[in-house]
C-alpha positions as CSV (number, residue, x, y, z in Angstrom):
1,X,0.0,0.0,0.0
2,X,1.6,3.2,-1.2
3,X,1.6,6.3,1.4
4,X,-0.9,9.5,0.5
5,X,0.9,12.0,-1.6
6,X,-2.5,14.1,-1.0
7,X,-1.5,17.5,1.2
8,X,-2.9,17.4,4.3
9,X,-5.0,21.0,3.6
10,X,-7.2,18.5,1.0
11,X,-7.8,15.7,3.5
12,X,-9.9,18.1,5.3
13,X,-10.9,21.1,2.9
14,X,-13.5,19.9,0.2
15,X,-15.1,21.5,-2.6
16,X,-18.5,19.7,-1.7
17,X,-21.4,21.0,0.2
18,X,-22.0,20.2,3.7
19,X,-24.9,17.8,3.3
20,X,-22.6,15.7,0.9
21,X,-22.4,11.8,1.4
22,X,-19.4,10.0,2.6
23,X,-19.9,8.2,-0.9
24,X,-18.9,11.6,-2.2
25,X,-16.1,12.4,-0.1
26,X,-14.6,9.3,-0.7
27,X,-14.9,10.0,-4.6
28,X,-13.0,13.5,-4.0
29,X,-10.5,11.6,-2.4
30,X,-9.6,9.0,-4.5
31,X,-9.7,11.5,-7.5
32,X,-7.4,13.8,-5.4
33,X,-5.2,10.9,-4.6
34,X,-4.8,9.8,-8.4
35,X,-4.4,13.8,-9.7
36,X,-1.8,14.0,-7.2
37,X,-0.1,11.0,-7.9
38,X,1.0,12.0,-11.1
39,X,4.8,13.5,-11.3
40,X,4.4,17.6,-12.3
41,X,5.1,17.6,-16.2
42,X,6.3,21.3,-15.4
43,X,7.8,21.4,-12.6
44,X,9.9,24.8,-13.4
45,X,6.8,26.4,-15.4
46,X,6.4,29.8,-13.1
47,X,10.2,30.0,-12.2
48,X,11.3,32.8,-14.5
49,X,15.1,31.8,-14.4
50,X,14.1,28.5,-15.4
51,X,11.0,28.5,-17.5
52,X,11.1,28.0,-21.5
53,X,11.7,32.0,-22.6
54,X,8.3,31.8,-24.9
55,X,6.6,31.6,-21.3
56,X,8.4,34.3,-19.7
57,X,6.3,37.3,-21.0
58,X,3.2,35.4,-19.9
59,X,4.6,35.5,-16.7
60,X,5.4,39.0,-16.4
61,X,2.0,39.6,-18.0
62,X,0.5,38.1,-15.1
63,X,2.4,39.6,-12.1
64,X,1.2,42.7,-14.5
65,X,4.9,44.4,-14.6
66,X,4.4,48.1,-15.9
67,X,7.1,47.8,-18.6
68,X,8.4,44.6,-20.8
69,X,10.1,44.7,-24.2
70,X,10.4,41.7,-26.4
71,X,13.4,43.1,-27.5
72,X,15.5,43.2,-24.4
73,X,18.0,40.3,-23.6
74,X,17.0,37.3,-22.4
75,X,18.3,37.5,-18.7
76,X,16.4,41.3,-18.5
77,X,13.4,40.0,-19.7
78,X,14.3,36.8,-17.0
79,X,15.1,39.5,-14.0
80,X,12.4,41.2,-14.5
81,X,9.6,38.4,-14.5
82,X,11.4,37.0,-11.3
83,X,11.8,39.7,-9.4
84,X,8.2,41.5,-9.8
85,X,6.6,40.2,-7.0
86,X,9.4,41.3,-4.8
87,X,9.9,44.8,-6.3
88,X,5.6,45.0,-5.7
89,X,6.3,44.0,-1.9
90,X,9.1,46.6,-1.2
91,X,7.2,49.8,-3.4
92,X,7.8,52.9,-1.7
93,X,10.8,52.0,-0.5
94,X,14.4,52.3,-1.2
95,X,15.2,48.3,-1.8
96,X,12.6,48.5,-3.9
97,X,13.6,51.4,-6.3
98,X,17.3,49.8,-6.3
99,X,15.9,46.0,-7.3
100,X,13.4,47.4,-9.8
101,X,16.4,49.4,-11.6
102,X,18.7,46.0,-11.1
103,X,15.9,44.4,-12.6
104,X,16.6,46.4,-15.6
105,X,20.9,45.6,-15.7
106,X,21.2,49.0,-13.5
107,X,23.4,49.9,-10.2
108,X,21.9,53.0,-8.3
109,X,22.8,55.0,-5.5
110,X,19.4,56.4,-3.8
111,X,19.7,59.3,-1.9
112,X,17.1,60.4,0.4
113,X,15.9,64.5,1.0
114,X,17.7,64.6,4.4
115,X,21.2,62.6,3.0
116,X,21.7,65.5,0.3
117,X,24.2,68.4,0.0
118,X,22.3,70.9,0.1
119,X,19.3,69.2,1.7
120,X,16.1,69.3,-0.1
121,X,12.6,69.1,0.2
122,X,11.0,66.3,2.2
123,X,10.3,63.4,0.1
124,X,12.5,64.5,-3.0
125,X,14.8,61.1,-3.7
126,X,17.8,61.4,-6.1
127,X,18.7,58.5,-8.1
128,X,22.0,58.3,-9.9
129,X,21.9,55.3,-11.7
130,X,24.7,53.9,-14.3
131,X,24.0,50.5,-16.4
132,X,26.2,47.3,-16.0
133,X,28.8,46.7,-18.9
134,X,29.6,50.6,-19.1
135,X,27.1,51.1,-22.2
136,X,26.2,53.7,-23.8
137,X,23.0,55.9,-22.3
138,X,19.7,54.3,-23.8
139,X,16.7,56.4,-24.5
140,X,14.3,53.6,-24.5
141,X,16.3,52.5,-21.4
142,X,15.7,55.8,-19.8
143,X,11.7,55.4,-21.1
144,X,11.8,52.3,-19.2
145,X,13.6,53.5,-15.7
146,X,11.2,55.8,-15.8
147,X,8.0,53.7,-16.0
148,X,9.4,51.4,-13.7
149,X,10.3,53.7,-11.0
150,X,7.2,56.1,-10.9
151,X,4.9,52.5,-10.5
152,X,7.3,51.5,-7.4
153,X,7.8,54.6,-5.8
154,X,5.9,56.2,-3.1
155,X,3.0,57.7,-4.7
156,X,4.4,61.6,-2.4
157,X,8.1,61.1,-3.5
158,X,9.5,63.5,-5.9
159,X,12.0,61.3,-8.4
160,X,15.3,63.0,-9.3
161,X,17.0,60.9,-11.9
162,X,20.8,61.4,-13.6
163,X,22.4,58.6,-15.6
164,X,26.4,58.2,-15.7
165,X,28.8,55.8,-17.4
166,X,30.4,53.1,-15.2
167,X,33.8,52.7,-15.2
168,X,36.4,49.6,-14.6
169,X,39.9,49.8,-14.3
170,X,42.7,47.7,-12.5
171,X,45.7,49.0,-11.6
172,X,48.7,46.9,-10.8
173,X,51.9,47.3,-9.0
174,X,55.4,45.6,-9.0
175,X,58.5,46.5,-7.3
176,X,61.9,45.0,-7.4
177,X,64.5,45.5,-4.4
178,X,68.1,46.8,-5.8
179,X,71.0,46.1,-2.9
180,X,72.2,49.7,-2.0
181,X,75.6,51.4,-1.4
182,X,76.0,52.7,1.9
183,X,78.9,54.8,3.0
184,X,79.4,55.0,7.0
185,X,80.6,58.0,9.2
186,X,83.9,58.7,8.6
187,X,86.2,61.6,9.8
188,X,89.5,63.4,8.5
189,X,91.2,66.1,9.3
190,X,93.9,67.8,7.6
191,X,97.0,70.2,8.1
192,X,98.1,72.5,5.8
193,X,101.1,74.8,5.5
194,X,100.6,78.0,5.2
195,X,99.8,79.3,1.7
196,X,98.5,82.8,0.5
197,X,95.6,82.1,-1.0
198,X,93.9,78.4,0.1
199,X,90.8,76.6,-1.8
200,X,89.4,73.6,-0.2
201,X,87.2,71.1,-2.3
202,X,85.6,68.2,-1.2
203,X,82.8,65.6,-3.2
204,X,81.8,62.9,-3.1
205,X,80.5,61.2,-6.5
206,X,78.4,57.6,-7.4
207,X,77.8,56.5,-10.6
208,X,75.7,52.9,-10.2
209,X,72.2,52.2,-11.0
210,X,71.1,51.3,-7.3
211,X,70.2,53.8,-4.4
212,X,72.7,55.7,-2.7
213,X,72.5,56.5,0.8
214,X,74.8,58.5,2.6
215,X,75.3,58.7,6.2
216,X,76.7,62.0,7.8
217,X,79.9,62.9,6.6
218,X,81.9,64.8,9.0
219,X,84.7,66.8,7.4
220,X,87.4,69.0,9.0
221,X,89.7,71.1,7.6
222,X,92.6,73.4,9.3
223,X,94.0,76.2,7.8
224,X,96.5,78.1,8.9
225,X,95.5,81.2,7.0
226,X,92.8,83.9,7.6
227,X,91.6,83.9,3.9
228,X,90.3,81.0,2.5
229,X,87.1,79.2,1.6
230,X,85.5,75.7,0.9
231,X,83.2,74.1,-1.2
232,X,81.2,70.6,-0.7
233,X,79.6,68.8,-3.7
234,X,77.6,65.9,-4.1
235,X,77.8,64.5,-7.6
236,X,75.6,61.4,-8.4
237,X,74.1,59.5,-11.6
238,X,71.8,56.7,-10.3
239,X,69.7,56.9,-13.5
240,X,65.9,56.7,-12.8
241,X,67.1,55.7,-9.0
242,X,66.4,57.9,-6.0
243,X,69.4,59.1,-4.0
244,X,69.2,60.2,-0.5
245,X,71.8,62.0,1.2
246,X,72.1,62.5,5.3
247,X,73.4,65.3,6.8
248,X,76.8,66.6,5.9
249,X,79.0,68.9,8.1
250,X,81.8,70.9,7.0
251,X,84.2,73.4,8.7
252,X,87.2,75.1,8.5
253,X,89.2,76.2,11.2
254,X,92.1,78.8,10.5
């Protein structure tokens, strides 16, 4: 004996009166029982992401959506019969302004009155909307935001629209560690005769293709002269390579 595939709601709701005959309900019963026991030929018929496309439209036809274009894509005309009911549900609100423009292969931002700079009027709602793929603005497309969003929203908000392009980008970074030249503190010092007129030069110079760093440099001269002068350069060609130089001291002591 096989077990009742009949829903329990059936084994006590009938269609018959209430002065029916037990000879009746026992007819409704064994008809239920045999209706029910055959396997559902469509078992996907009213999901929209899975039904045939041919009876798609019929579906959005009967969850009465306020816009549908034969034209469109399959998976707009898809999103749109599956997600009617839900967009109905949440009108007037903002999840349901964003899911009705998804619906139609749009991203929005939704701004209330009180989030704007400057702030507007009570119940004035701006919608800046840009479509998925970065395409090109669509008048029928706008047509349809339209439509769509005036039979969703609340019937005292005040719909501010604007459309942008959508833009992708990747940006990618590499780096690759050169060893660098470092040259320590060092000290010198100097003693010269005494000369009539004295120049002092001192520089230091790199010429390799990794960073230079150079740590203080302290540099002493002595000069046994009252006129005189020095000079410090710092000469480098690191190519495209940044060079950083510490603090260098130097002095001349006559």
């Amino acid at each position: 004996m096989s077990q009742s595939t009949l829903p329990s709601a059936l084994k006590t709701y009938s269609v018959l009166p209430d002065n029916r005959s037990p000879l009746e309900r026992s007819l409704e019963l064994a008809l239920s029982e045999q209706l029910y026991a055959i396997k559902q030929p469509y078992p996907e018929l009213l999901d929209a992401a899975k039904a045939p496309l041919n009876i798609v439209a019929y579906l959005a036809s009967e969850r009465q959506l306020p816009v549908w274009d034969s034209a469109d894509p399959e998976h707009i005309q898809r999103n749109l019969a599956g997600n009617a009911w839900q967009v109905r549900r949440l009108s007037g609100t903002t999840a349901g302004l964003k899911l009705a423009l998804e619906s139609l292969d749009f991203l929005s931002e939704v701004k209330p009155w009180y989030q704007q700079v400057p702030q507007a009027s009570p119940y004035n709602l701006s919608i800046l909307a840009w479509e998925k793929g970065n395409k090109p603005v669509n008048v029928s497309n706008v047509h349809k935001l339209l439509a769509y969003i005036d039979d969703c929203k609340s019937e005292r908000d005040v719909i501010e629209l604007s459309l942008m392009f959508g833009v992708d980008t990747q940006l990618s970074l590499a780096g690759a560690a050169a060893p660098p030249t470092n040259v320590n503190e060092q000290q010198s010092s100097a003693a010269l005769w005494p000369m009539s007129d004295v120049s002092i030069r001192v520089a230091v110079g790199g010429g390799i293709s990794p960073g230079i760093n150079i740590q203080p440099l302290n540099l002493l001269a002595i000069v046994p002269v009252i006129s005189g002068y020095a000079q410090v350069g710092i000469t480098a060609a690191a190519g495209h390579y940044s060079i950083s130089v510490s603090a260098i001291s130097a002095s001349a002591v006559t």
